[in-house]
C-alpha positions as CSV (number, residue, x, y, z in Angstrom):
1,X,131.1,116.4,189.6
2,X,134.6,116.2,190.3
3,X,136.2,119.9,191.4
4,X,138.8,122.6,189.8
5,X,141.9,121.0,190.0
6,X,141.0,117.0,189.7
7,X,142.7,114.4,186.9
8,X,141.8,112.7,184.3
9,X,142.8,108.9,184.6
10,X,141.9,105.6,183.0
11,X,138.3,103.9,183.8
12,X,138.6,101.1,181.4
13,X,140.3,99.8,177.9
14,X,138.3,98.3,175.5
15,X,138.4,95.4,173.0
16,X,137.1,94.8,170.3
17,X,137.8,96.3,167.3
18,X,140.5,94.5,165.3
19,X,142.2,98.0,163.7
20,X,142.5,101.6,164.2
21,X,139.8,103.2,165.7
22,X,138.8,106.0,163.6
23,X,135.8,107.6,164.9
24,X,133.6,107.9,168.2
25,X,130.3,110.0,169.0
26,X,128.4,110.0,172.0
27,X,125.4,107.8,171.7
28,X,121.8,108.7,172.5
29,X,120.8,105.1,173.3
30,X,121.9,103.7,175.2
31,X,122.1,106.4,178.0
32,X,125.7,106.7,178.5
33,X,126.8,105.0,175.6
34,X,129.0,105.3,172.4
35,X,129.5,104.0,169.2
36,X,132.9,103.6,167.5
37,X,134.0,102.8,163.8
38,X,137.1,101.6,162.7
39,X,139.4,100.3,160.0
40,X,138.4,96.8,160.5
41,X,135.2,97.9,158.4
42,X,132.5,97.5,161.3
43,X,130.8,100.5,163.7
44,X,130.3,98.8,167.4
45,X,127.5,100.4,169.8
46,X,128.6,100.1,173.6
47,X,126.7,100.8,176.5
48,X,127.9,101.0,180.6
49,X,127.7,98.0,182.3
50,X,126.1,97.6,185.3
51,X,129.7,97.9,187.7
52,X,129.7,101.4,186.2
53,X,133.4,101.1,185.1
54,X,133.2,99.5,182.3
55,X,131.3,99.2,178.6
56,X,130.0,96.1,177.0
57,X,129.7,95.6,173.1
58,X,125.8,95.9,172.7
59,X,126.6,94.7,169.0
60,X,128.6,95.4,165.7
61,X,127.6,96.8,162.9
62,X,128.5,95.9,159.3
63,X,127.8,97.4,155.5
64,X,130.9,98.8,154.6
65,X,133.1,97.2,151.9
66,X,136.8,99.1,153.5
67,X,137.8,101.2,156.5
68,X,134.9,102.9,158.2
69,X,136.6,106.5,158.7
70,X,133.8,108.6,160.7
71,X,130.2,108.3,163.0
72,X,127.6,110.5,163.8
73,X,124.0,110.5,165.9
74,X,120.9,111.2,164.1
75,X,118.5,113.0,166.5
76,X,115.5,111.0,167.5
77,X,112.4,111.2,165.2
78,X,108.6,110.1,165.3
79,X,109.8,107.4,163.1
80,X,113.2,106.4,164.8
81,X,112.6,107.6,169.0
82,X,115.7,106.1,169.6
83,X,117.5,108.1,166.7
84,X,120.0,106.7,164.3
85,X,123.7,106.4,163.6
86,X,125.1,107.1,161.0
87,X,129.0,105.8,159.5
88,X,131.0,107.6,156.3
89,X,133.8,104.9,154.5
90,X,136.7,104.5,152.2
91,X,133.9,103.1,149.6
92,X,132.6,106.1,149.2
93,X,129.3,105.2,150.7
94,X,127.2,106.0,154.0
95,X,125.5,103.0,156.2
96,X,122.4,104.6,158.2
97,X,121.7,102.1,161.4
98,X,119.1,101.8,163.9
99,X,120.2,101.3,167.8
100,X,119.3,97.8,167.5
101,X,119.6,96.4,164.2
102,X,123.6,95.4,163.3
103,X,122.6,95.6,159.2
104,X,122.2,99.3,157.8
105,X,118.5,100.1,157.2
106,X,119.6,102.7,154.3
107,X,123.1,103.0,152.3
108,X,123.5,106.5,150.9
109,X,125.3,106.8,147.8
110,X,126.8,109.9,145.8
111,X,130.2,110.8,146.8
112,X,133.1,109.8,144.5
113,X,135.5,109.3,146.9
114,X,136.3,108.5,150.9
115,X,133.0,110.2,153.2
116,X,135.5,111.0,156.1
117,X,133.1,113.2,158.0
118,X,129.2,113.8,159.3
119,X,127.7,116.0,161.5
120,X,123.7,115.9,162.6
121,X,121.3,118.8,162.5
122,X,117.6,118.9,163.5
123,X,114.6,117.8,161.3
124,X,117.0,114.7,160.5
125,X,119.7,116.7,158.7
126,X,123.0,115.2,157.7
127,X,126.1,116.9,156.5
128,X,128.5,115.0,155.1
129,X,132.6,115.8,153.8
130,X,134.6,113.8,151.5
131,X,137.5,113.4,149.9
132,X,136.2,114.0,146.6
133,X,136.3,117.8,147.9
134,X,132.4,118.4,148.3
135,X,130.6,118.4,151.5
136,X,126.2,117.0,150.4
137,X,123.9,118.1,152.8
138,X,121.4,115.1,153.4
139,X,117.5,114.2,154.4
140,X,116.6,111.0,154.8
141,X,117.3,108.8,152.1
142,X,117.7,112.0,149.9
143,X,120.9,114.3,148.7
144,X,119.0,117.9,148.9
145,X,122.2,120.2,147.9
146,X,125.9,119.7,146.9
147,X,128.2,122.0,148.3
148,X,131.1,123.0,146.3
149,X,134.3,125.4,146.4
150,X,136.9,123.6,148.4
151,X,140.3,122.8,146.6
152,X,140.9,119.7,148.5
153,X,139.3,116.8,150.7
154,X,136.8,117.8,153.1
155,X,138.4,116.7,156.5
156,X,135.6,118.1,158.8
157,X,132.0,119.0,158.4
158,X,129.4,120.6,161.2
159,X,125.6,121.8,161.3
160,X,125.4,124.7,163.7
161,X,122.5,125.7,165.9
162,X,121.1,128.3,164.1
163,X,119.4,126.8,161.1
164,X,120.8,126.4,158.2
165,X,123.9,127.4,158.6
166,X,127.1,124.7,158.3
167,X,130.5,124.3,158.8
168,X,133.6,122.7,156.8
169,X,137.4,122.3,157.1
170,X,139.5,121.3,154.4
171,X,143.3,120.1,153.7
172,X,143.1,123.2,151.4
173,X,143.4,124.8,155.2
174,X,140.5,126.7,155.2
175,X,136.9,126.8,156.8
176,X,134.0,127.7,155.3
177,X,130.5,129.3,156.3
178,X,127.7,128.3,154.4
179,X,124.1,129.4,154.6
180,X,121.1,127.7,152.0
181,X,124.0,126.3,149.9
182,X,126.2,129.3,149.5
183,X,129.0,130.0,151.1
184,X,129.1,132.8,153.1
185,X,132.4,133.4,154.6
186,X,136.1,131.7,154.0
187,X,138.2,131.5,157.8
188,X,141.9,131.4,157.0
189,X,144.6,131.3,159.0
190,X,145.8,127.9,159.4
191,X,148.9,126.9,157.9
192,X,148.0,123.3,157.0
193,X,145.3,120.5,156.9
194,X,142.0,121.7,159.0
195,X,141.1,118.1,160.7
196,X,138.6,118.3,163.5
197,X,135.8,121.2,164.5
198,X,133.5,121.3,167.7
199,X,131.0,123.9,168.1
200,X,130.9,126.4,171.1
201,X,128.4,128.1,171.1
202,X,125.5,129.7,168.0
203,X,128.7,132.2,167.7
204,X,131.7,130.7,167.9
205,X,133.4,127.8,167.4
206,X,136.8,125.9,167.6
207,X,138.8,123.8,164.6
208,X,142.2,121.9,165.0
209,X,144.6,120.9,162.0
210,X,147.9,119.8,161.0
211,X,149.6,122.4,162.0
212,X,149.5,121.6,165.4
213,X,147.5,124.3,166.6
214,X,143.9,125.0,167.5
215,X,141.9,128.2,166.6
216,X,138.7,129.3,168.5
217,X,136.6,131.4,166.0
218,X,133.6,133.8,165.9
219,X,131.0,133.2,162.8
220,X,131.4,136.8,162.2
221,X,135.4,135.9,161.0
222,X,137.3,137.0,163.7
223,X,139.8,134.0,165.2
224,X,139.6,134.9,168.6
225,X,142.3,132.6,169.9
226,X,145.2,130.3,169.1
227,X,145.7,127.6,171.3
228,X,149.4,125.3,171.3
229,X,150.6,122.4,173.3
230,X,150.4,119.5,170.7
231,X,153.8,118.8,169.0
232,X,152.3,116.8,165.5
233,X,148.8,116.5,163.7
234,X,146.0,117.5,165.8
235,X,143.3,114.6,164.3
236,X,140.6,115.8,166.7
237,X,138.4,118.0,169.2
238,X,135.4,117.7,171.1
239,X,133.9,120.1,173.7
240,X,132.6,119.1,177.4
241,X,129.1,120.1,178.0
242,X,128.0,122.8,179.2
243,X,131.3,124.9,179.0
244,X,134.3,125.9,176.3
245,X,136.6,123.6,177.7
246,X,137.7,121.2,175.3
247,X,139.8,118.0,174.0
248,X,142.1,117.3,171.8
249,X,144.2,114.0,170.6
250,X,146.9,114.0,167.6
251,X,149.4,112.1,165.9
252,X,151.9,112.8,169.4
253,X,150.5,110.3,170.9
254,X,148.3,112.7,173.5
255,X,145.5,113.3,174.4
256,X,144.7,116.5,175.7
257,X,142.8,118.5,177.8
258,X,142.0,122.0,178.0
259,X,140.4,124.5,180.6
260,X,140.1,127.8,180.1
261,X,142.6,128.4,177.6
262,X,144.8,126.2,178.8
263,X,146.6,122.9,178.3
264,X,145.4,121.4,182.0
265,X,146.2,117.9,181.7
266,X,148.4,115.8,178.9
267,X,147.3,111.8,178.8
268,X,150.4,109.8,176.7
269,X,148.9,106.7,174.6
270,X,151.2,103.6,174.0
271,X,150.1,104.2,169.9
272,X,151.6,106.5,167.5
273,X,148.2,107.9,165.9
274,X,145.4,109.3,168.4
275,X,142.5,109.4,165.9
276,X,139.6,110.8,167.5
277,X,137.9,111.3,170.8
278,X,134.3,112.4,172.2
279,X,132.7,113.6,175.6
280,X,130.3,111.4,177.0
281,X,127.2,113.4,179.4
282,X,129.1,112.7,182.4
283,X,132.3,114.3,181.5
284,X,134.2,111.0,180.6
285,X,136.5,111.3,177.9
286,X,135.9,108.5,175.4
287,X,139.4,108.1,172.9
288,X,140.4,105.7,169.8
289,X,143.8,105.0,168.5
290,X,146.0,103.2,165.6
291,X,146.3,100.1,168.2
292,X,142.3,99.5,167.9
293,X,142.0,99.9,171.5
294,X,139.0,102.4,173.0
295,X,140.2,104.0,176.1
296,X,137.9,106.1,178.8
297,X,139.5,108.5,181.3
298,X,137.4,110.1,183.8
299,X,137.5,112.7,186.8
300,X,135.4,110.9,188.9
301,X,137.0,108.5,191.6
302,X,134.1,106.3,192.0
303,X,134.7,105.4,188.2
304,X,138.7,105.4,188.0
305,X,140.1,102.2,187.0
306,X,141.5,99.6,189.2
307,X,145.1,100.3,190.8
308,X,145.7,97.1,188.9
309,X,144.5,98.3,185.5
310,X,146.0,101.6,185.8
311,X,149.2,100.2,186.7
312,X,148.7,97.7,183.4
313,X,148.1,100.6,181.1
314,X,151.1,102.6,183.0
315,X,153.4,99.3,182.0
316,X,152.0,99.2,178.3
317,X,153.0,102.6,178.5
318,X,156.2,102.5,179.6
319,X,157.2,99.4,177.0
320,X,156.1,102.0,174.2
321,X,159.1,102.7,171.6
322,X,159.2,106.6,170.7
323,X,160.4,107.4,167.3
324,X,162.8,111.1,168.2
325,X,161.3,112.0,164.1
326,X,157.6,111.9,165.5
327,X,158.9,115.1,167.0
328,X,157.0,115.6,170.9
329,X,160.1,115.2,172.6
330,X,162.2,118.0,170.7
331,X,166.1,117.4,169.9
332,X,167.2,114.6,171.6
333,X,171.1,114.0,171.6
334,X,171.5,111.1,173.8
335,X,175.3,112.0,174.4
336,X,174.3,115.4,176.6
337,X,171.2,113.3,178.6
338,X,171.8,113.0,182.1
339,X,170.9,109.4,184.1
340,X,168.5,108.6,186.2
341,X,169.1,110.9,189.3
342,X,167.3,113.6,186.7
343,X,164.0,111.6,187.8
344,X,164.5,113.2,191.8
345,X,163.8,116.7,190.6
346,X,160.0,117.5,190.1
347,X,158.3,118.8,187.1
348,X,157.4,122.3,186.6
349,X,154.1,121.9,184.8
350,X,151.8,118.8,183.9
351,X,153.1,116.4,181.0
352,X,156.2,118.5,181.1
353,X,158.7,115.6,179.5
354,X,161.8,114.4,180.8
355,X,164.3,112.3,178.8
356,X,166.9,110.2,180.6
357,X,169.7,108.1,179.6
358,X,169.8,104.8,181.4
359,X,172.4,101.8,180.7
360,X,172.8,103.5,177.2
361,X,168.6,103.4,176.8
362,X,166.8,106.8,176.2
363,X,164.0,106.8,178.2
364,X,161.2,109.1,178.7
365,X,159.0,110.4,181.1
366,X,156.3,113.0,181.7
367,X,155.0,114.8,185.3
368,X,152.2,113.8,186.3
369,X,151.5,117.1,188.9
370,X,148.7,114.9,190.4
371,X,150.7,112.1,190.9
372,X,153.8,114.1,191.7
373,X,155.8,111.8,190.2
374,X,157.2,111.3,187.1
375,X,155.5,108.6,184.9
376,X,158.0,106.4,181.6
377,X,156.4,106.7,178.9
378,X,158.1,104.8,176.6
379,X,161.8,104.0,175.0
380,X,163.0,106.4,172.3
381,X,164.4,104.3,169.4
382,X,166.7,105.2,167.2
383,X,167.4,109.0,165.7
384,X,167.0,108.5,162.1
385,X,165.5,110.4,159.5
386,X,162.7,107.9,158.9
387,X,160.1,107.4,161.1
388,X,159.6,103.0,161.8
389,X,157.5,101.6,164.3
390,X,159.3,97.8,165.5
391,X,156.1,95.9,163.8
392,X,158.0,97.7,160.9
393,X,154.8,99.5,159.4
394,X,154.5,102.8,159.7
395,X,150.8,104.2,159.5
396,X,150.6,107.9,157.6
397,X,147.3,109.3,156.5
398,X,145.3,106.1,157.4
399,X,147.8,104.0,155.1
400,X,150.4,101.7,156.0
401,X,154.0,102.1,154.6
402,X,157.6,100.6,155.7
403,X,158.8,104.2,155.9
404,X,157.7,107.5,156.6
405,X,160.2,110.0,156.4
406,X,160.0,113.4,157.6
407,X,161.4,116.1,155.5
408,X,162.2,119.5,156.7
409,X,162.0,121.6,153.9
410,X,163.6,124.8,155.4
411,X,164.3,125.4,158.9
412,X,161.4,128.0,159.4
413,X,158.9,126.2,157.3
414,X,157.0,123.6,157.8
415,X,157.8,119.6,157.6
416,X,157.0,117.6,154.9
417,X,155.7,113.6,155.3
418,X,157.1,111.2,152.6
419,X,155.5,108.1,152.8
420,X,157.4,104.9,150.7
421,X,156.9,101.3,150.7
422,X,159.6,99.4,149.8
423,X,157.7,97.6,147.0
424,X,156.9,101.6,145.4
425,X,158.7,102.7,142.4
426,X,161.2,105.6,144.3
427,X,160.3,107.5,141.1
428,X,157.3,107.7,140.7
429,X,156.8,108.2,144.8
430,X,159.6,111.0,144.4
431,X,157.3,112.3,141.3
432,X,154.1,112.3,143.4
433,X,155.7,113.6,146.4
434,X,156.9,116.8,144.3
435,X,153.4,117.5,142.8
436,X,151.4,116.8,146.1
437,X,153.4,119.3,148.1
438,X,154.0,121.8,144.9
439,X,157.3,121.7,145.0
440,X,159.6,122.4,141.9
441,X,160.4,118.9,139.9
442,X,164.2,119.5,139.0
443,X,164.3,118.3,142.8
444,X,162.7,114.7,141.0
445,X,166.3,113.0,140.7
446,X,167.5,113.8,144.3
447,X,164.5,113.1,146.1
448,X,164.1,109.2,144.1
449,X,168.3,109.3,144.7
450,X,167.5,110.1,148.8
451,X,164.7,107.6,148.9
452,X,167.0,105.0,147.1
453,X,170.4,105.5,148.9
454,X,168.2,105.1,152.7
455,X,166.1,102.1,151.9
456,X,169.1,100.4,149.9
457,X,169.6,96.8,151.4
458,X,167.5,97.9,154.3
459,X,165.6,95.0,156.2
460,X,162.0,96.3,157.7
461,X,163.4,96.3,161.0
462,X,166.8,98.0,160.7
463,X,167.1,101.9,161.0
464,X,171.1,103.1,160.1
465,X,172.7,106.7,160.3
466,X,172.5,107.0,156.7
467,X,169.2,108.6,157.6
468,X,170.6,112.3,159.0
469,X,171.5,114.8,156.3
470,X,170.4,116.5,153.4
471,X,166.7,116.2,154.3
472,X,166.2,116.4,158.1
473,X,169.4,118.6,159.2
474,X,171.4,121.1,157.3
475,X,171.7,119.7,154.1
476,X,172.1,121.1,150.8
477,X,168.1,120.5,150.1
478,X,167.3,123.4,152.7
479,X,168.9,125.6,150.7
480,X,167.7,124.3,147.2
481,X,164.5,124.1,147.9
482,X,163.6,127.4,150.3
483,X,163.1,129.7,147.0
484,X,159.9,127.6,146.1
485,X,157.7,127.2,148.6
C-alpha cells in the first residue's frame, strides 16, 4: 500500500458510455471490477485487464426505457454465487442483472416516479429511494414495506450493519433512521438537499448535500463533525476500506479526498458535474462525470498512468472553460489579477487556486504540493449572471437547459438555481421557480421581466453584461425578497 503522504493521480480514462455517468459501485465479480450506469440508458460491467492499468467493458447492460440514475451489488446468494447488480431509472422501474447476462433477469416495478438510489443488505435486501418521496424496502422479486414520511425526493438510501435498521436523505434536507418500517429518528442540520451517504461504521455514518458541506453522524443523533472544502453541490461520498477516510465529488468540478478530517488531496475534472464516485478494494478511486467519461486515480505507482496519458488528461484539463457563476474560484475581477509571474510563488496548501491574467485571458491554476507546481486548470469565461457551457447546454439537476442562472437571494442566504430554456414560457418558469423555492409570488412579474430582459435576442453562445445586477449583486431583489425566506 502506498504510504501517509502519497497522491492520488490518473491510472486510466474510460470510454464508453455515450452520456453522463450517473452511478458507480464496486463490483464483486469480477475481482476488482465495477459497474457504471449512465444517462445513455445502459449499466456497463468492467473488469482490470490483464496490464493492470487499465479496465475493459466485460459487457453492457440494457432494460431501461430513460436515463439510468443509480447501481448497487446484491450480495452473493446460493442461487446467484456471483451476486447480482442492481440499476434504479428515470422510468420509475428497477432492472436486476446477473454478472454475465446483459438482459435484466427481473424488472421491479412500484415507484411512481425516478428510483435515484439503492443500497444492499444481507439475506438479499434492497432499499430503494425515489423521487416519488418513499424509500420500498425490497426481497427478491417482492416489495415487503413502504417507507413513508419524507416531504420530498429520496436522494440517498442505505442498509446499515446492524439488521434492520436503514438509512435515507432527502431534498427535504433531512436523514432518517428507520427500524422494522418506522422511523426512529430525524438528523437535521443540513441547510439544503442531502445527496450522498456512506456508512462508517454500525454507529456512525457520514452524508453530503447541497449545501456544500459534509456531516459525520452517530445513530444515536449527535452530528459529530462538519467537514468543508467543496465550493457547489456535493453529488457524492464513498469511504476507503478499512478506515473513515473518505471521498467526495460535486458539481465544482472536484473530486476530493479526505484523511482524517481533512481535505488531503483536490483532483480538478475538465466537466462541470462530478456525479458520483466509489472505492475499489485496492484503494483506487473509481469517478463518473457529465462528459460520460469514467476516470480511475490511484496511489500506487505501479498503476499510475502513462506520463503520456497524464500529460493528455493535464491538457484536456487545461482547455476546460470555467464559468466564474459555478462559484469554486470565488470573486474574480479580472482588472485586479496579476500575470503570469504570479505562477513563480508556490502554493500554501494542496488544490489551493490561483487565477492569473494572461494576454487579457483569465486563467486558472491549482497546487499540486506533490508536483510542486502549479497545474491550469482551465479558462474562466465570461462573468455573467448565467451560467453557459460553449456546447451552449447547461446541465442542472440531470436536465439540460440553454441557461442556468444563479440567483442570490440575500447576501447571507443561500443561492438559488434558475434553470430556463429558451423555448420555456418565462412565465410559467418564473411561476414554477417562485413555488419550488417558496418564495412570495408578487416577485412573479420581475423574475419572468429578469428572465426576459437577459435571454432577449440572445444567440446560445453569446453571454453580455446585461447579466450582473438585480439578481447576482446588490440589486434591489436582495432587499425585496430577504423578508420571506
Amino acid at each position: 500500500m502506498a504510504g501517509e503522504g502519497s497522491t492520488f493521480r490518473l491510472r486510466c480514462s474510460l470510454l464508453g458510455h455515450g452520456q453522463d455517468v450517473r452511478g458507480l459501485t464496486r463490483g464483486l465479480f469480477p475481482e476488482g471490477g465495477f459497474v457504471s450506469v449512465s444517462r445513455d440508458r445502459t449499466a456497463r460491467l468492467w473488469a482490470p485487464d490483464g496490464l493492470n492499468r487499465g479496465f475493459m467493458e466485460m459487457h453492457c447492460m440494457s432494460g431501461h426505457s430513460n436515463f439510468v440514475s443509480c447501481v448497487c451489488i446484491i450480495p452473493p446468494s446460493d442461487l446467484y454465487p456471483r451476486g447480482l447488480i442492481a440499476t434504479g431509472g428515470n422510468d420509475h422501474n428497477i432492472c436486476i442483472f446477473t454478472v454475465d447476462n446483459p438482459a435484466p433477469l427481473y424488472i421491479l416495478k412500484g415507484h411512481k416516479n425516478t428510483v435515484c438510489s439503492l443500497s444492499s443488505g444481507k439475506f438479499g435486501t434492497l432499499l430503494s429511494g425515489s423521487w416519488d418521496t418513499t424509500a420500498k424496502v425490497w426481497l427478491n422479486d417482492r416489495c415487503m414495506m413502504t417507507l413513508q414520511g419524507h416531504t420530498a425526493a429520496i436522494w440517498a438510501v442505505k442498509i446499515l450493519p446492524e439488521q434492520g435498521l436503514m438509512l435515507t436523505g432527502s431534498a427535504d434536507k433531512t436523514i432518517k433512521l428507520w427500524k422494522a418500517g418506522r422511523c426512529e429518528r430525524t438528523f437535521t442540520g443540513h441547510e439544503d438537499c442531502v445527496r450522498g451517504l456512506a456508512i462508517l461504521s454500525e454507529m456512525e455514518f457520514l452524508s453530503c448535500a447541497n449545501d456544500a458541506s459534509v456531516r459525520r453522524w452517530q445513530i444515536s443523533g449527535e452530528c459529530l463533525q462538519v467537514y468543508y472544502g467543496h465550493t457547489n453541490y456535493i453529488y457524492s461520498i464513498s469511504v476507503f476500506p478499512r478506515c473513515k477516510d473518505f471521498v467526495t465529488t460535486g458539481e465544482d468540478r472536484s473530486l476530493r479526498i479526505w484523511k482524517q478530517g481533512e481535505c488531503a488531496q483536490t483532483i480538478r475534472l475538465p466537466a462541470q458535474s462530478v456525479w458520483c464516485c466509489c472505492v475499489l478494494d485496492n484503494g483506487d478511486i473509481v469517478v463518473g462525470a457529465s462528459d460520460g467519461i469514467i476516470r480511475v486515480f490511484t496511489e500506487s505507482l505501479e498503476r499510475t498512468a502513462s506520463a503520456e496519458e497524464i500529460q493528455a488528461f493535464e491538457n484536456e484539463l487545461a482547455q476546460a472553460s470555467i464559468d466564474p457563476k459555478t462559484g469554486d474560484l470565488g470573486d474574480i475581477n479580472a482588472d485586479d489579477l496579476p500575470g503570469r509571474e504570479h505562477l513563480k510563488d508556490p502554493g500554501t496548501r494542496d488544490g489551493q487556486t490561483r487565477l492569473i491574467k494572461d494576454n487579457g485571458k483569465v486563467e486558472a491554476y491549482q497546487w499540486s504540493v506533490n508536483e510542486g507546481r502549479w497545474i491550469k486548470i482551465g479558462d474562466v469565461v465570461g462573468s455573467s449572471g448565467a451560467t453557459q457551457q460553449t456546447s451552449g447546454k447547461v446541465l442542472f439537476e440531470g436536465k439540460e437547459y440553454d441557461y442556468v442562472f444563479t440567483i442570490d437571494v440575500n447576501e447571507n442566504g443561500p443561492s438559488y438555481k434558475l434553470p430556463y430554456n429558451i423555448t420555456d414560457d418565462p412565465w410559467l418558469t418564473a411561476y414554477n421557480f417562485l413555488q419550488k423555492n417558496d418564495l412570495n409570488p408578487m416577485f412573479l412579474d420581475q423574475v419572468a421581466k429578469f428572465i426576459m430582459d437577459n435571454t432577449k435576442g440572445q444567440t446560445l453562445l453569446s453571454t453580455s453584461n446585461q447579466f450582473s445586477d438585480p439578481f447576482t449583486g446588490t440589486g434591489n431583489w436582495n432587499a425585496l425578497l430577504s423578508g420571506y425566506i
